[in-house]
Backbone as JSON, one array per atom type, in Angstrom:
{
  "sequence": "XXXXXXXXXXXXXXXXXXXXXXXXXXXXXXXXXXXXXXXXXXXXXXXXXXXXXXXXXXXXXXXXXXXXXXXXXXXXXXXXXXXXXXXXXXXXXXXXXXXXXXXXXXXXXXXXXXXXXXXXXXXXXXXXXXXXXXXXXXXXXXXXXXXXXXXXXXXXXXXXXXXXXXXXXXXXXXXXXXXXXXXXXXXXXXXXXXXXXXXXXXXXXXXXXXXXXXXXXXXXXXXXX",
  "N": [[143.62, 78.84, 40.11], [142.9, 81.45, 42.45], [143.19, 82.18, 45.68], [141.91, 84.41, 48.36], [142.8, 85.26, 51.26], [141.81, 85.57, 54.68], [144.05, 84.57, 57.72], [142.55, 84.08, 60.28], [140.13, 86.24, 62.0], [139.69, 88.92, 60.89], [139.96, 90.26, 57.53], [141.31, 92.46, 56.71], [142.57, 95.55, 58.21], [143.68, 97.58, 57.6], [146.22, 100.08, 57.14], [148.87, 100.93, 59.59], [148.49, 102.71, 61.96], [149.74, 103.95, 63.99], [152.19, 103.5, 63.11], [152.14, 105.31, 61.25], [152.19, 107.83, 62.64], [154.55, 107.66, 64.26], [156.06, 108.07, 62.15], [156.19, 110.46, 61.42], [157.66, 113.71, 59.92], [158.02, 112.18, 58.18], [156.0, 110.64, 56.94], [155.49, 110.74, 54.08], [157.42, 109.35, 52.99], [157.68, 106.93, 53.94], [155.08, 105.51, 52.95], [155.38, 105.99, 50.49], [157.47, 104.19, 50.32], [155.6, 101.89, 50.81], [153.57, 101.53, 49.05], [155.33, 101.61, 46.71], [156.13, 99.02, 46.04], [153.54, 97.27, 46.52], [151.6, 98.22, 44.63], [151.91, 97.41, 42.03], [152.05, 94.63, 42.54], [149.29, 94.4, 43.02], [148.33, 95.43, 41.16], [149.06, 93.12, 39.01], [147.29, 91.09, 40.46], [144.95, 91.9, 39.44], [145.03, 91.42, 36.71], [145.52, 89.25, 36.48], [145.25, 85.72, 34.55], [143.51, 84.27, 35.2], [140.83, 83.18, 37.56], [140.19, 85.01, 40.42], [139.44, 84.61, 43.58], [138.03, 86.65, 46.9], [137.54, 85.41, 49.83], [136.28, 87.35, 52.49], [136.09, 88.54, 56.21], [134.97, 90.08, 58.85], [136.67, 93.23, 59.67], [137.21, 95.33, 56.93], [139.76, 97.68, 55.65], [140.96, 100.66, 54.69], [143.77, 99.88, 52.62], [142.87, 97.21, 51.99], [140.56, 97.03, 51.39], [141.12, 97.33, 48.36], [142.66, 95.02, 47.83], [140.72, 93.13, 48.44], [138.6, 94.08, 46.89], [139.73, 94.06, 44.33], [139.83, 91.22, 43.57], [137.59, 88.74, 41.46], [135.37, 87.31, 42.49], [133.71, 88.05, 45.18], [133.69, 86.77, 48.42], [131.57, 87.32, 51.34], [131.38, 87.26, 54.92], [128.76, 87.11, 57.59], [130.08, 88.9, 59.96], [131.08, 90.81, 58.78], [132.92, 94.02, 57.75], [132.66, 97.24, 56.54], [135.12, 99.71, 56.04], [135.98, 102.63, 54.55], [138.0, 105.15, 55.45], [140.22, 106.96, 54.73], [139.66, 109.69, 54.88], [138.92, 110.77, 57.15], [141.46, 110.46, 58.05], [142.77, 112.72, 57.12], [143.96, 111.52, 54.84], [144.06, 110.07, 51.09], [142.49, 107.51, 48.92], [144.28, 104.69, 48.58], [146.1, 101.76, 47.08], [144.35, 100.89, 44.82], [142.2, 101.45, 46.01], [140.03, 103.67, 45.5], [139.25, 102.72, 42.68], [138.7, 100.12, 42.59], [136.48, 100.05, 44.33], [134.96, 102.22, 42.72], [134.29, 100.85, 41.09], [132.56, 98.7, 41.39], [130.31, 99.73, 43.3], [129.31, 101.81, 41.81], [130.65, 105.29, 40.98], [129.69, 108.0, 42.14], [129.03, 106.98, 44.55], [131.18, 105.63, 45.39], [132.78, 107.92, 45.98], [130.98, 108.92, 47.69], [131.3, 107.17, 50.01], [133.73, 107.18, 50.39], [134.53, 109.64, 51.27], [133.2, 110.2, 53.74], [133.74, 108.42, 55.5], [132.21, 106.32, 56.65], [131.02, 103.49, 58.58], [130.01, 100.59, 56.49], [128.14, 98.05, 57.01], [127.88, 94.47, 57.01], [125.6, 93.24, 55.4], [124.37, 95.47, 53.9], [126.91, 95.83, 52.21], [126.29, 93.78, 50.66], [123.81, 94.56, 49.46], [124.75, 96.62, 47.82], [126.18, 95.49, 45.86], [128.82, 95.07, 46.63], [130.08, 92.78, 47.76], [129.58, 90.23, 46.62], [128.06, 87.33, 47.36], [126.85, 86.03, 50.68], [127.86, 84.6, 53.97], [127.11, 83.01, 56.39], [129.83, 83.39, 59.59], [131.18, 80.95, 60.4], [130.87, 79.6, 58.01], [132.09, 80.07, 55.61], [134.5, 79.58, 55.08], [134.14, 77.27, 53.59], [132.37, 77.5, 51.91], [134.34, 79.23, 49.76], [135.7, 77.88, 49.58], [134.6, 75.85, 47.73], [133.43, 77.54, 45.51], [136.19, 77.97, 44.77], [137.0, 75.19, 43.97], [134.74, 74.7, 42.08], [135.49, 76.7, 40.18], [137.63, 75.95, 39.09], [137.53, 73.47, 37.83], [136.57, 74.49, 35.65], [136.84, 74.87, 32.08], [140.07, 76.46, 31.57], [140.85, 78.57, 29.76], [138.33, 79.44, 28.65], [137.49, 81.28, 30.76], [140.48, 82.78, 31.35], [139.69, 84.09, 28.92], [137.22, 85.48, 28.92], [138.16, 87.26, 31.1], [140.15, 88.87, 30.18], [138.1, 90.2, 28.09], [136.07, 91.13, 29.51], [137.46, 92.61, 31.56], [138.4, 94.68, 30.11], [136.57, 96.55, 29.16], [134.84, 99.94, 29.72], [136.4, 100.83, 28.18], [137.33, 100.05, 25.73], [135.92, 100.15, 22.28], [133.06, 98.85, 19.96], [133.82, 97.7, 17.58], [136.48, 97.21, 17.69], [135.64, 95.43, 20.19], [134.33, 93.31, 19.39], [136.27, 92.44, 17.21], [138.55, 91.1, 18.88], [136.78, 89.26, 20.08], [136.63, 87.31, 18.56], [139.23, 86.91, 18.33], [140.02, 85.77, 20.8], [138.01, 83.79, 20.26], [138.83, 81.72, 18.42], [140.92, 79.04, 18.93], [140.29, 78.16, 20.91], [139.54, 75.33, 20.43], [140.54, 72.63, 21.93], [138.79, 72.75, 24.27], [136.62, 72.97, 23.16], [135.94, 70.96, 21.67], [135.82, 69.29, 23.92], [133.99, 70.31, 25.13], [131.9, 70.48, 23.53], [131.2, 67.35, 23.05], [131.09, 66.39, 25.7], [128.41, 67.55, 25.99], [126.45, 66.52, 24.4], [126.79, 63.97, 25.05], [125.97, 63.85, 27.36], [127.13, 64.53, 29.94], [129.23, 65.39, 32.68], [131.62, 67.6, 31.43], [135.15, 67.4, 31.11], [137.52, 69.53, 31.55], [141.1, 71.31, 31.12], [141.25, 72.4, 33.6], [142.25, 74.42, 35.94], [144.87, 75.45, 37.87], [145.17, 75.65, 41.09], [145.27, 78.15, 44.18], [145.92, 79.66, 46.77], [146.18, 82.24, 49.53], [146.79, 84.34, 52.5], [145.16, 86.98, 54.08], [147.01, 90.36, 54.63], [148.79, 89.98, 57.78], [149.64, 87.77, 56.9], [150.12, 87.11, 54.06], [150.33, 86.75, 51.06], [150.0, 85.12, 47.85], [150.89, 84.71, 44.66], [150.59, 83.11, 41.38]],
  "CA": [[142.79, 79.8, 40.81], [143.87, 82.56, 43.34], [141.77, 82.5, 46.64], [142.73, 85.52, 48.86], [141.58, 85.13, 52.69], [142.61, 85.76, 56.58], [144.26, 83.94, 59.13], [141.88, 84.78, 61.7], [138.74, 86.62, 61.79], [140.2, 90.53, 60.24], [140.87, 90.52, 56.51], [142.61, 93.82, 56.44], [142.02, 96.33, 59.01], [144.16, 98.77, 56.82], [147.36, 100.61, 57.5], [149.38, 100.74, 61.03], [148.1, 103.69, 62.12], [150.62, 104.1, 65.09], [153.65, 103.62, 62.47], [152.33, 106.65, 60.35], [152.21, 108.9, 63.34], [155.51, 107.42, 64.44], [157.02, 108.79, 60.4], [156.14, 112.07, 61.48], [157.5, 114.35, 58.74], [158.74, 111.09, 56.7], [155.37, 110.18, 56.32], [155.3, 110.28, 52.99], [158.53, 108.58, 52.59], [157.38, 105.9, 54.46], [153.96, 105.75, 52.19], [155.93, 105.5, 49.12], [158.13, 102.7, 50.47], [154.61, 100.63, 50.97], [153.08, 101.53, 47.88], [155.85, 101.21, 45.43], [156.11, 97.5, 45.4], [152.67, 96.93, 46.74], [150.57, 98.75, 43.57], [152.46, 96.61, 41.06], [151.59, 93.8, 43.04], [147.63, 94.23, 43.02], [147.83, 95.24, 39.46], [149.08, 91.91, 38.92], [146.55, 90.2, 40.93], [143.71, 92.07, 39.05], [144.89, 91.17, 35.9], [145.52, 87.65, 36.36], [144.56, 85.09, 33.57], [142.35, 83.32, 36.06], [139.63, 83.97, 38.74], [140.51, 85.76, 42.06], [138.42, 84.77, 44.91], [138.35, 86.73, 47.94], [136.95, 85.29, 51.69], [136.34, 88.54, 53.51], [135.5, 88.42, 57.25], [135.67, 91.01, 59.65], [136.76, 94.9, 59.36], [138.17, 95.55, 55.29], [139.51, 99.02, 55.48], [142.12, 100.94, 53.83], [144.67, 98.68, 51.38], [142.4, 95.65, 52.58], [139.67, 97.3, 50.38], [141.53, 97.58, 46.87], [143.04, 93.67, 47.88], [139.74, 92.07, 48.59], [137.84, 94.21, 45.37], [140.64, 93.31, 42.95], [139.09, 89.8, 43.18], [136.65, 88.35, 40.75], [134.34, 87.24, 43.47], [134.12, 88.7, 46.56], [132.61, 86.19, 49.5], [131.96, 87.67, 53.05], [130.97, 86.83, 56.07], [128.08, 87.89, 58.64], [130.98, 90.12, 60.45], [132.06, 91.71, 57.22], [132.46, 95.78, 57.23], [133.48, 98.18, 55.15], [135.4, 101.3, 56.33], [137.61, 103.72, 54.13], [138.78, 105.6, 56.53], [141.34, 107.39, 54.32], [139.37, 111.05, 54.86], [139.06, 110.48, 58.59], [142.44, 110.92, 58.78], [143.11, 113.32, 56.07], [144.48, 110.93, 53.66], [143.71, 110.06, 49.99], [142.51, 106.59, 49.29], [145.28, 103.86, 47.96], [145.65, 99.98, 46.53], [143.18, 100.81, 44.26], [140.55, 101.41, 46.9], [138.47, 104.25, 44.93], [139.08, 102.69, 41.5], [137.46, 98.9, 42.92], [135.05, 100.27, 44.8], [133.98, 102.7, 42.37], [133.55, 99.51, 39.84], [131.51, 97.54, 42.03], [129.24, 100.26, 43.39], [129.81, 103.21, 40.97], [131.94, 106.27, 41.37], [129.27, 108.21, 42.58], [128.28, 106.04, 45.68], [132.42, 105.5, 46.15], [133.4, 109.1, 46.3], [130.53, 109.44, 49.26], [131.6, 106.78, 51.07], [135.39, 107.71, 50.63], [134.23, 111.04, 51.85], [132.47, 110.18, 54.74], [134.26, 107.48, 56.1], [131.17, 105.52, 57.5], [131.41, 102.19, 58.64], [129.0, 99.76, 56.1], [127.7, 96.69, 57.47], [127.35, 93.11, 55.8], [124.21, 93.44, 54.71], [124.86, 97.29, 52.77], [127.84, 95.62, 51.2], [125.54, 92.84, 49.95], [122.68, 94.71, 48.69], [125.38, 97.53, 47.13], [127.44, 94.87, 45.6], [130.59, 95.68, 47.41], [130.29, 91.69, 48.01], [128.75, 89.44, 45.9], [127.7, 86.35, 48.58], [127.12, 86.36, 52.42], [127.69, 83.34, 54.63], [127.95, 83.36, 58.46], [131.21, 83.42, 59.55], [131.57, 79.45, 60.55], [130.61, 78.81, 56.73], [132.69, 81.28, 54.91], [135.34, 79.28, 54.41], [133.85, 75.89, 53.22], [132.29, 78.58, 50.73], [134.95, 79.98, 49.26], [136.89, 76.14, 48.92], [133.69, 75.19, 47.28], [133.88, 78.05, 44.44], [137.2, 77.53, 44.04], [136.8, 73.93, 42.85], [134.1, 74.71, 40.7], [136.02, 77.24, 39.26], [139.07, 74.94, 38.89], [137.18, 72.37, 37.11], [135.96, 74.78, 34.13], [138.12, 75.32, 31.23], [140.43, 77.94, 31.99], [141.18, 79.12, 28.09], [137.78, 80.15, 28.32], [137.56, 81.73, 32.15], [140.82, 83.84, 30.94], [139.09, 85.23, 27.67], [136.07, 86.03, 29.63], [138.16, 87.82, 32.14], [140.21, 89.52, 29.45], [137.07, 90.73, 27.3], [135.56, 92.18, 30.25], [138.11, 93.66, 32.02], [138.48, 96.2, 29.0], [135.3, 97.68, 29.14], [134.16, 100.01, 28.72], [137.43, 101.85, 27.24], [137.31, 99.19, 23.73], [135.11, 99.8, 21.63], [132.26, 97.79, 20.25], [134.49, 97.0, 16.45], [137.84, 96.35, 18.65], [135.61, 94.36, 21.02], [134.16, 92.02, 18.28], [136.98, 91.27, 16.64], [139.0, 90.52, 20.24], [136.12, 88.31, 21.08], [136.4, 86.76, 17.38], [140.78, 86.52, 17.92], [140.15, 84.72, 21.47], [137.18, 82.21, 20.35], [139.57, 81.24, 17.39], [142.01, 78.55, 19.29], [139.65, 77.3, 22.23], [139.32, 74.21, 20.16], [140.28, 71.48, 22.81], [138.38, 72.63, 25.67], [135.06, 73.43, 22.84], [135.67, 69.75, 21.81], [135.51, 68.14, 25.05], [132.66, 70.82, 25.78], [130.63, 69.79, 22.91], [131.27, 65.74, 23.0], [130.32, 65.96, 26.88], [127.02, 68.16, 25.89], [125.88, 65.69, 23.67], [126.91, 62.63, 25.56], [124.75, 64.5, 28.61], [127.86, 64.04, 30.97], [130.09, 66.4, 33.06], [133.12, 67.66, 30.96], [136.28, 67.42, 32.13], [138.5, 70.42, 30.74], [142.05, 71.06, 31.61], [141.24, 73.87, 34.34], [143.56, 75.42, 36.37], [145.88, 75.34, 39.56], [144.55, 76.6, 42.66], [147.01, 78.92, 44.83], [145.62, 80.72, 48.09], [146.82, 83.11, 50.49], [146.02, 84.93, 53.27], [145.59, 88.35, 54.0], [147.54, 91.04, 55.64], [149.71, 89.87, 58.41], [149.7, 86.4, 56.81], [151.03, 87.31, 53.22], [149.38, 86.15, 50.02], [150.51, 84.51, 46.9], [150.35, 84.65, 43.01], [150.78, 81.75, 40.61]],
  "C": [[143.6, 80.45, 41.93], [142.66, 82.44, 44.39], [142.34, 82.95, 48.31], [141.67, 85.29, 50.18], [142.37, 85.18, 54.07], [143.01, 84.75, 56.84], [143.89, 84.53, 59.61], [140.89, 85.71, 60.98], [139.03, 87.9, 60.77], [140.88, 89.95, 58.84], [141.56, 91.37, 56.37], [141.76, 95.01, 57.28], [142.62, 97.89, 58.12], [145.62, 98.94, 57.24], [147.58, 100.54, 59.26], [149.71, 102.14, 61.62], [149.66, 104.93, 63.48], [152.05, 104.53, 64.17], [153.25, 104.72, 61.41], [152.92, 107.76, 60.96], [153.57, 108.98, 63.86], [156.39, 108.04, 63.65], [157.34, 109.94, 60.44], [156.58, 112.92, 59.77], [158.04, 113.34, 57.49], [157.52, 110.41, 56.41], [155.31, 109.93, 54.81], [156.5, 109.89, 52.03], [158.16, 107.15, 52.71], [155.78, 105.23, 53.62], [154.38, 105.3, 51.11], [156.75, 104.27, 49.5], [157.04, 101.28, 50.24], [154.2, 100.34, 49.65], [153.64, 101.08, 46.56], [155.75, 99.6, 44.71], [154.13, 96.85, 45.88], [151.52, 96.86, 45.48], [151.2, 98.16, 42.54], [152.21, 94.99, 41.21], [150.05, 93.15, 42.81], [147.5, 94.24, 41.79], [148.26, 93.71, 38.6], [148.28, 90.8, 39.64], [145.06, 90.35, 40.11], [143.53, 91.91, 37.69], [145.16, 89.87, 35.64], [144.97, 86.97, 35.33], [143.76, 84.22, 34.24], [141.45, 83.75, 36.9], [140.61, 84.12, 40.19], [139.4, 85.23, 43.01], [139.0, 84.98, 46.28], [137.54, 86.32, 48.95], [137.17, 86.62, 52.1], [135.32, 88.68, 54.7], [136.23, 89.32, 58.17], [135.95, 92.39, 59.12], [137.44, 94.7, 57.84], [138.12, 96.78, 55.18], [141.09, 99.02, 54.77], [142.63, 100.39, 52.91], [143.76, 97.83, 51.12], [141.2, 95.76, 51.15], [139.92, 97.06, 48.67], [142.14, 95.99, 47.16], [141.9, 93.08, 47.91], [138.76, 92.4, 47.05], [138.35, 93.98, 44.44], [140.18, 91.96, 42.37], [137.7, 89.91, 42.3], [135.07, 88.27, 41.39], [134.7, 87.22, 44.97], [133.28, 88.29, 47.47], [132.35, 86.94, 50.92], [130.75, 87.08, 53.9], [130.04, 87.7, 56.76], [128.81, 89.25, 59.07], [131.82, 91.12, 59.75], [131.82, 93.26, 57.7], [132.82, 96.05, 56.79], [133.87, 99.47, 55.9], [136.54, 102.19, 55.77], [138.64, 104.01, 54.81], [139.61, 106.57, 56.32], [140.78, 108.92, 55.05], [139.33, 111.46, 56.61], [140.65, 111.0, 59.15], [143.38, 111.53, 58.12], [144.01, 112.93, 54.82], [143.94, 110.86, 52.43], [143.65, 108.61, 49.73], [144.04, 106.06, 48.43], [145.03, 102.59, 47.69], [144.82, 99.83, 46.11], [142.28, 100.67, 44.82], [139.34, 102.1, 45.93], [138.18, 103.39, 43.6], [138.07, 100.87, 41.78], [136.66, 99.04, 43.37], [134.46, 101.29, 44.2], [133.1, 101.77, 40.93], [132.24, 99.15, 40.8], [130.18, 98.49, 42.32], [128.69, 101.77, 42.93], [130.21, 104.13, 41.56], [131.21, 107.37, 42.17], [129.24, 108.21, 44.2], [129.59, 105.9, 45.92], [133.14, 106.76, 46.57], [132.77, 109.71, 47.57], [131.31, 108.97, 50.1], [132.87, 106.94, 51.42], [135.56, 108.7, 51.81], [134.02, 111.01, 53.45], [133.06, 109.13, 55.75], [133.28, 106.2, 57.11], [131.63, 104.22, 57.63], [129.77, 101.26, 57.77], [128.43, 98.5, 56.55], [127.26, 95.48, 56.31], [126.24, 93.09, 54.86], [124.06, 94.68, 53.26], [125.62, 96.49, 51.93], [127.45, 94.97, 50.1], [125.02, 93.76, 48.78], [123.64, 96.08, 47.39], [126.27, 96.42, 46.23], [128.78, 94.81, 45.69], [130.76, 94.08, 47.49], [128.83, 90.66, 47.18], [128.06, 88.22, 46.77], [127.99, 86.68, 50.13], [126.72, 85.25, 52.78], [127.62, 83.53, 55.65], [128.86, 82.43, 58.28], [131.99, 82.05, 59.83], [131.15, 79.17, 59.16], [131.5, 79.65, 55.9], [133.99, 80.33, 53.91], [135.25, 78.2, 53.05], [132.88, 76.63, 51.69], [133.18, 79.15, 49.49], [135.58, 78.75, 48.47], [135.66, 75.77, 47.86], [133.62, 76.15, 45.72], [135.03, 77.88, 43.81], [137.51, 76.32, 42.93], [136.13, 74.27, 41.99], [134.48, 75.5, 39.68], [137.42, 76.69, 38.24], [138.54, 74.0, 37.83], [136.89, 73.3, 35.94], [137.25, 74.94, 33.39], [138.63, 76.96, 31.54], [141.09, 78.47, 30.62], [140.17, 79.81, 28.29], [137.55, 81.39, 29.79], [138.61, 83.24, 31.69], [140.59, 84.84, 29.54], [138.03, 86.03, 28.36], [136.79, 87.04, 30.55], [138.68, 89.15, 31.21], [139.13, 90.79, 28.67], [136.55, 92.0, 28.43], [136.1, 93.59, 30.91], [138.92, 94.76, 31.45], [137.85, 96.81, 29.03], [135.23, 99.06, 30.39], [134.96, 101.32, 27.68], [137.27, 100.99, 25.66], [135.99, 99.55, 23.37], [134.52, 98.86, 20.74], [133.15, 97.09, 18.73], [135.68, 96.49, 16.88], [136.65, 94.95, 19.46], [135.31, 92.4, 20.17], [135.2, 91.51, 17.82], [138.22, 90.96, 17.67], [138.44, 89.4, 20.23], [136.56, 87.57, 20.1], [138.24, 86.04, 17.74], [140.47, 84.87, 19.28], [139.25, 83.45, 21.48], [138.01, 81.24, 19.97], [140.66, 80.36, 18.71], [141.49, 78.05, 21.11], [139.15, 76.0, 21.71], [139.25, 72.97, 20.73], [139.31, 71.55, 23.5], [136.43, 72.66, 24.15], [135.15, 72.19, 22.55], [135.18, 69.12, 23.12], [133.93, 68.81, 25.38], [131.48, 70.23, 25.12], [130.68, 68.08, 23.05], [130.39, 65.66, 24.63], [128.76, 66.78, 26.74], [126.14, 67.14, 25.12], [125.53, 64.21, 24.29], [126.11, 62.63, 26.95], [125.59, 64.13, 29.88], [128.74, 64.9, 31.51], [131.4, 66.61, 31.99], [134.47, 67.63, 31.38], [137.7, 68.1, 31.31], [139.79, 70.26, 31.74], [141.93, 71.48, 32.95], [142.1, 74.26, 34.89], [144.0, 74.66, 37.65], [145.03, 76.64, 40.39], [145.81, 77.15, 43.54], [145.89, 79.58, 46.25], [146.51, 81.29, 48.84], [146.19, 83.75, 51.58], [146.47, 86.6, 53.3], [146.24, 89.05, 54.62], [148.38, 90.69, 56.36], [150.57, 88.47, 57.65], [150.19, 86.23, 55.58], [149.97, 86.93, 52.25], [149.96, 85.88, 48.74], [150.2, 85.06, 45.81], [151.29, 83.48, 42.5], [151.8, 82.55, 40.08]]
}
């Protein structure tokens, strides 16, 4: 498992606003230096063969946005916000900001808030699904450790088919998707043994599952398996 989260209260406040203005006309030298290795990076976090979970507490703007929605499940905290920001300061978003946040709360509803640069509050993010769970911010973490295990313990053969399958849609179509689903059932044999023997026997299963990895965000760096 991957489980993406701060040191300290701010998951990602965004870019270093000071060191753009600093670039002056090399801004967008300095832009491409971040991006190049950065967007090869996320696209490898969002295609992972395992679950992503992000902790998000505190401001998530700019980059912070396309790093915390890349994840599978996205926890936050009471002090959670949401702020683009990109149009504010005549930018264009990046790190897959519009393309995760126009999954989660359609493209519609991400091209306003791109637009507009509002600041969302915990609650909005909730009820929009920008964040799937809300803890206050002294529970957040003990949250996040607590999915992780349970995600750790399931079979992860089937976790990365499931992530696979989905995260095609809704470019495959429905005769590709069938016989996908049909290639990756074929060869989950251990983990459907142990699944069925412990269903029968009426007792927890105990598949291989995975390795757990965390990181933190932003100043603090963040990992991949």
């Amino acid at each position: 498992m991957v489980l993406l989260a701060a040191q300290g209260r701010i998951f990602c406040a965004g870019g270093n606003i000071d060191e753009f203005a600093a670039a002056g006309m090399a801004l967008d030298t300095l832009v491409d230096d971040i991006l190049t290795p950065l967007h090869p990076a996320l696209y490898r976090l969002a295609t992972a063969p395992l679950p992503v979970v992000a902790a998000v507490s505190g401001p998530v703007a700019g980059e912070g946005i396309g790093l915390a929605l890349c994840a599978d499940f996205v926890l936050g905290a009471a002090s959670t916000t949401l702020r683009t920001g990109y149009a504010a300061i005549g930018l264009s978003p990046d790190a897959g900001a519009s393309y995760f946040l126009a999954r989660r709360v359609g493209a519609v509803r991400a091209q306003q808030w791109l637009m507009l640069s509002e600041t969302i509050d915990a609650q909005r993010c909730l009820q929009q699904g920008v964040i799937d769970a809300l803890y206050p911010d002294d529970g957040l973490a003990d949250a996040a450790e607590a999915m992780v295990a349970r995600l750790a313990s399931a079979a992860g053969g089937s976790l990365a088919a499931i992530k696979t399958l989905c995260g095609g849609l809704p470019a495959r179509g429905r005769q590709e998707h069938l016989a996908l689903e049909q290639a990756l059932l074929v060869g989950r044999s251990a983990d459907a043994r142990e699944g069925v023997r412990a269903f029968l026997e009426k007792r927890t299963p105990r598949f291989a599952g995975g390795q757990a990895e965390s990181g933190g965000a932003c100043g603090a760096g963040w990992y991949l398996p």
